[in-house]
N, C-alpha and C positions, 0 to 999 in steps of 0.2 A: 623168372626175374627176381630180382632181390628187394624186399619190400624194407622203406626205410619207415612208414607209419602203419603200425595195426594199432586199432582200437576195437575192442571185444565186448558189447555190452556196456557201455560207459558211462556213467551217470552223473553228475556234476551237477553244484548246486550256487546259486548265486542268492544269497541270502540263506533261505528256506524255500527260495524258488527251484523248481526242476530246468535248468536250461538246458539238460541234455538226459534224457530218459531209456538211453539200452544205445548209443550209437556202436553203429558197425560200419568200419571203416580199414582200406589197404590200399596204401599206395607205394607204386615200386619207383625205386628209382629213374631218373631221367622222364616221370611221366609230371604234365601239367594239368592237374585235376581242377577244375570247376564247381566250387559249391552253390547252385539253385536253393533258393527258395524264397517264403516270402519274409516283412520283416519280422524279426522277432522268434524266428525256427528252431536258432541253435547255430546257425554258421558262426559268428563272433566267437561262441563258446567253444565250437571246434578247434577253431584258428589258436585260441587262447589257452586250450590243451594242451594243442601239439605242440605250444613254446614254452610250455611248464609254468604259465600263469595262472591257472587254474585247476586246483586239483581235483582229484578223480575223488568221488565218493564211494561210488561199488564198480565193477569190473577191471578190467587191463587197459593196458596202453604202454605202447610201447615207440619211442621214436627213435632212428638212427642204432636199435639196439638197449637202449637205456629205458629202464624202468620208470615209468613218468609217477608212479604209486610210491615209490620211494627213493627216486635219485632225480626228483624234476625240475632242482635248481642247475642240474649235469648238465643239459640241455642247453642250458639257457646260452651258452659259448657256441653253439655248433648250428644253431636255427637263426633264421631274422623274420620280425613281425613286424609289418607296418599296419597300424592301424588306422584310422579315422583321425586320431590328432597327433600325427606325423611323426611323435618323441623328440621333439627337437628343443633344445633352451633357448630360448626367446631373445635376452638376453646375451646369448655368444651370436658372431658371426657365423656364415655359413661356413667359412673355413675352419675355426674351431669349433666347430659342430661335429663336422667329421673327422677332423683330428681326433675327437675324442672318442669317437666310436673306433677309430684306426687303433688306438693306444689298447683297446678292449682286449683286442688278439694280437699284436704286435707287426698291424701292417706298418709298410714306412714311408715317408712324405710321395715316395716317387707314386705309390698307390694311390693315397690320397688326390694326387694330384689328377690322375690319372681317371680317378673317379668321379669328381669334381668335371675336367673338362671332357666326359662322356655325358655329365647331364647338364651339361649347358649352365655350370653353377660357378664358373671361375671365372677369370679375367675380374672388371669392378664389382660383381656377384660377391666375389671371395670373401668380402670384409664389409657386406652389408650386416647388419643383425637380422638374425629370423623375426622379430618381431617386425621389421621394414619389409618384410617380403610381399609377395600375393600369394595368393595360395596356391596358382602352379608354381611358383618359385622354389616353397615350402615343401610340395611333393618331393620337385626333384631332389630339394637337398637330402628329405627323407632317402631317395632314392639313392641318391648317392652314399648313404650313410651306411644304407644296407648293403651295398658293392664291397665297400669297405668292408665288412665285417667278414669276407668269404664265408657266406651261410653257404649250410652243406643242403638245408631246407627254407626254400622261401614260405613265409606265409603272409598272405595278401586281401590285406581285406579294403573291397574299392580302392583298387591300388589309381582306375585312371579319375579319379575323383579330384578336380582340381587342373586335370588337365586338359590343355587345347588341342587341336587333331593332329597337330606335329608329335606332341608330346607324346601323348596317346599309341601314335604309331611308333616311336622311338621307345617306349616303356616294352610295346609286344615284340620288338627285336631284342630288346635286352633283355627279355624273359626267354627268347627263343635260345638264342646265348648260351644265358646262365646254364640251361638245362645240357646244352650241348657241352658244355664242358664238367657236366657232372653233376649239377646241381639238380633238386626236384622242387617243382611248385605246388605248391595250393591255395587256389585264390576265391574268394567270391568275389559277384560284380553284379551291378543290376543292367546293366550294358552288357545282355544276353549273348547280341547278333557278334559283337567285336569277339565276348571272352571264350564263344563258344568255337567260334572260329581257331583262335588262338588254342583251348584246351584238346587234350589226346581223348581225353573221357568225362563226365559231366557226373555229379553225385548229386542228389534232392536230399535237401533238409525240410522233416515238417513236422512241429509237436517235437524239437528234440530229439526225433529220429532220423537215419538216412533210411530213405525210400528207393 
């Protein structure tokens, strides 16, 4: 199989602090990996690697092919990160929210559009401000944001964080999806029994390392 993340020893630093101390990591494409563990391990850092947010101190990494040690803003076109505060502008509506992540890669309104009423974020949704929203609203826009973007690599961190059990189930179909047409995930979640369900294979984070 064809691995679109290795990480070799990886070591990354968030301050002077060690948030990742020798990680080893391979994920091939089409698989949706599960990162365990508890808080504080190193999964945020992983996630935040593999989208060229956080640089490598000593070892490899390599995503999609691309050198994360010296091309890790290359990345940043070809992966999507949803984190813990959604990246959304407060300020724009949820329709130009994703307009603008559309604009990123040159999807076009019909996409947009498209993405929007897959997460249940169009019709009077479309022209609320994110700052109006609740925070399943906010996910989904997240979520819809990253539809947009055609990442070729999901990474997910508490992706169903915010959401209700409709939601939640509509999120694990649209990651089954994604994968089915090529895409690869990696997510953490503290919602074990749904993500482990949902994952092909499950990796531990502890102390910065995978276990």
């Amino acid at each position: 199989m064809q691995s679109v993340i290795e990480l070799h020893g990886v070591v990354a630093l968030l301050g002077r602090f060690p948030a990742l101390a020798g990680v080893d990591l391979t994920v091939n494409r089409g698989e949706i990996v599960l990162l365990q563990g508890p808080n504080g391990a190193g999964k945020t850092s992983v996630l935040r690697v593999c989208a060229g947010l956080l640089p490598i101190e000593r070892g490899t990494g390599h995503v999609l092919g691309i050198d994360l040690s010296t091309q890790r803003e290359a990345i940043r076109s070809r992966v999507g990160l949803l984190g813990h505060t959604n990246g959304l502008y407060l300020d724009l509506t949820v329709s130009q929210n994703i307009s603008f992540w559309a604009s990123t890669v040159g999807a076009n309104q019909a996409e947009v559009e498209a993405a929007m009423s897959l997460m249940r974020v169009d019709g009077r949704l479309a022209t609320v401000k994110a700052s109006q929203l609740s925070a399943g609203q906010r996910r989904r826009t997240a979520l819809a944001s990253l539809i947009v973007r055609r990442a070729e690599v999901w990474l997910l961190d508490e992706p169903h964080a915010g959401l209700d059990s409709a939601g939640r189930d509509e999120l694990d179909s649209l990651l089954r999806t994604a994968v089915a047409s090529g895409a690869t995930v990696v997510l953490s979640s503290h919602e074990s029994e749904r993500a482990s369900a949902l994952a092909s294979r499950s990796v531990v984070i502890d102390g910065g390392r995978a276990q």
